[in-house]
C-alpha positions in Angstrom: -6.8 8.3 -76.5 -8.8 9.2 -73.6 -7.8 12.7 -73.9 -9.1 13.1 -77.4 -12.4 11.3 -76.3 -12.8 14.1 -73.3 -12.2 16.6 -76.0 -14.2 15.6 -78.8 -16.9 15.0 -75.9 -16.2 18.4 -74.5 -16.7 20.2 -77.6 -19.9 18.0 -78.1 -21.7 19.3 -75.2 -20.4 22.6 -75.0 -21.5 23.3 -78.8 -25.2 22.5 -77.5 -24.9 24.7 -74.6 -24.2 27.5 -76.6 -27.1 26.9 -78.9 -29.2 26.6 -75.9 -30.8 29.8 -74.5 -33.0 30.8 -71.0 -36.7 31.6 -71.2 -39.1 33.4 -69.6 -41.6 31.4 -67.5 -44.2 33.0 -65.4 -45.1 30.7 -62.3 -48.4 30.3 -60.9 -47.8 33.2 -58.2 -50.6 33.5 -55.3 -50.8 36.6 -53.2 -48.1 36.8 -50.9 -47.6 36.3 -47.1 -44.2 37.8 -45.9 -42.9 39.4 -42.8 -39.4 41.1 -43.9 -36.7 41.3 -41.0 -35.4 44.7 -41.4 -31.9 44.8 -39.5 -29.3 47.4 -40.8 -26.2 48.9 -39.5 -27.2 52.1 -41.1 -30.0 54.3 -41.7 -29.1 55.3 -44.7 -29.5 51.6 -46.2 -33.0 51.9 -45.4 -33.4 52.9 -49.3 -32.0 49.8 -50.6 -33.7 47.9 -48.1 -37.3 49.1 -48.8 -36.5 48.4 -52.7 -37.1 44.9 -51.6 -40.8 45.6 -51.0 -41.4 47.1 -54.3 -39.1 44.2 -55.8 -41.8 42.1 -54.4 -45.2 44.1 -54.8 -44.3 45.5 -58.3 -44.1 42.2 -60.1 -46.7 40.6 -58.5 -49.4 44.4 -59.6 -48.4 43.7 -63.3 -49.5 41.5 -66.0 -50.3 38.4 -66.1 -50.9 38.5 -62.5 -52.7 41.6 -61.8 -52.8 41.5 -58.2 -54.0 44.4 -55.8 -51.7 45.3 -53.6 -54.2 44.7 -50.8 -54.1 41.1 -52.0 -50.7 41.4 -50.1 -50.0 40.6 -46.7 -46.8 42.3 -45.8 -45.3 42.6 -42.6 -42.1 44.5 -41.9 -40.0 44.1 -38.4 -37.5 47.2 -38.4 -34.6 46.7 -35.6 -31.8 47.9 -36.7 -30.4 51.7 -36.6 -32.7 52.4 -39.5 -35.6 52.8 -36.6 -34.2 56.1 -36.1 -36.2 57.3 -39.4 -39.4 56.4 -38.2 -39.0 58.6 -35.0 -41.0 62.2 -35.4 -38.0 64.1 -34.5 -36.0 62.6 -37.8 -39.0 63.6 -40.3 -36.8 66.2 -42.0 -33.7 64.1 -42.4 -35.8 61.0 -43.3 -38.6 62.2 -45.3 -38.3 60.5 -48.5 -38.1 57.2 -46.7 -41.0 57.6 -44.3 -43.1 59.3 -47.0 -42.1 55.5 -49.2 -43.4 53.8 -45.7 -46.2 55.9 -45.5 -47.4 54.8 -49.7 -46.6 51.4 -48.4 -48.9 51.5 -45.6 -51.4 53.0 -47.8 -51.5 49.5 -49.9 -51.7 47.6 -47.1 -48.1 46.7 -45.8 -47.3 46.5 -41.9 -44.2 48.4 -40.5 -43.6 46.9 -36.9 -40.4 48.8 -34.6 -39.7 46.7 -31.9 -39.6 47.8 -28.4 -36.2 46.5 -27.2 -34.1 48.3 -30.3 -36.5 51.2 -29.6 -35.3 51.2 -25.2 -31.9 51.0 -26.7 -31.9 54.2 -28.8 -34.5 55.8 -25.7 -37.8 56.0 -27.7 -41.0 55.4 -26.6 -44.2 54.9 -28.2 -45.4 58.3 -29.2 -42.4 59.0 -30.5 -42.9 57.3 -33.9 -44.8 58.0 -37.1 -48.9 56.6 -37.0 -48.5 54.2 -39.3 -46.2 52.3 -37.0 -47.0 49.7 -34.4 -44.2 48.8 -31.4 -44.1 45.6 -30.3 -42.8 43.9 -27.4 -39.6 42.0 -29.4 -38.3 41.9 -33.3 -38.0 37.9 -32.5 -40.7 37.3 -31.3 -42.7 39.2 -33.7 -40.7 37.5 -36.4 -41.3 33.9 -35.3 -44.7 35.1 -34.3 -45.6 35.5 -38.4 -43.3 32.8 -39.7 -45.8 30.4 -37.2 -48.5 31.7 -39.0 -47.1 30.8 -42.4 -45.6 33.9 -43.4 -42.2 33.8 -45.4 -39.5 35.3 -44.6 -37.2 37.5 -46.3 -34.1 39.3 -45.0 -33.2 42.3 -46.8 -29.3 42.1 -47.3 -27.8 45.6 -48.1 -24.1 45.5 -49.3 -22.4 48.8 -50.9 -21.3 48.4 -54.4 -17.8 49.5 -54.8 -17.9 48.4 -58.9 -19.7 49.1 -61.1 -22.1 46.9 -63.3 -20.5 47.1 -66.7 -17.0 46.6 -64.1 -18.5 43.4 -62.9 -19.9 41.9 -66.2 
């Protein structure tokens, strides 16, 4: 007996589940404060990576919310191997990437190298793009903005080894 009432239950609810669909809602948004912590074990993730700034800015540009991208404050902490693409030397193997910085910094957003990574890989100052500032330490720069109320988002880069219609 209590199987058939588990059944006849299951049924029940699963029948109204189906008949149920998502919807679109459209939250109250403000302008954003973020400081992305850009740490990747490969330059050429730096494409996926700096999707996650236009997954961000795009939405937020369009209707209803209309925002101006200098309405944005965006901070991004590179420390990875990807700082390799913001030296002057790499322009040619790097240049649709820093050209994508370069629009970015145009609306507004911050790209910060920090100076450890960039002893590691012997940089030094003047050996990165303009639009670039070096600071002392990713970490502390990080905590730095996230004291300051900033949110924090951590661009994960995996490689896709299926594809979408393979996952679904």
């Amino acid at each position: 007996m209590l199987k058939i009432t588990v059944l006849i239950l299951t049924l029940f609810f699963s029948t109204d589940a189906i008949a149920e669909q998502a919807k679109m809602v459209m939250p109250e948004y403000q302008p954003p404060k973020v400081v992305y912590d850009v740490f990747l074990d490969d330059p050429a993730k730096l494409d996926s990576a700096l999707y996650w700034i236009r997954a961000l800015m795009n939405p937020l540009t369009e209707s209803p919310y209309d925002m101006v991208p200098e309405s944005m404050d965006i901070k991004v902490v590179i420390h990875g191997t990807e700082i390799v693409a913001l030296a002057k030397k790499n322009y040619e193997k790097y240049r649709d990437q820093v050209e994508r910085m370069r629009y970015y910094d145009t609306l507004g957003v911050e790209f910060k190298v920090c100076g450890l990574a960039a002893h590691d890989f012997g940089y030094e100052v003047e050996d990165f793009q303009p639009f670039v500032d070096v600071v002392p330490s990713a970490f502390t720069e990080l905590v730095h903005w996230q004291q300051q109320g900033y949110a924090l988002i951590v661009p994960q880069v995996f490689i896709r080894t299926k594809s979408i219609e393979d996952i679904r």
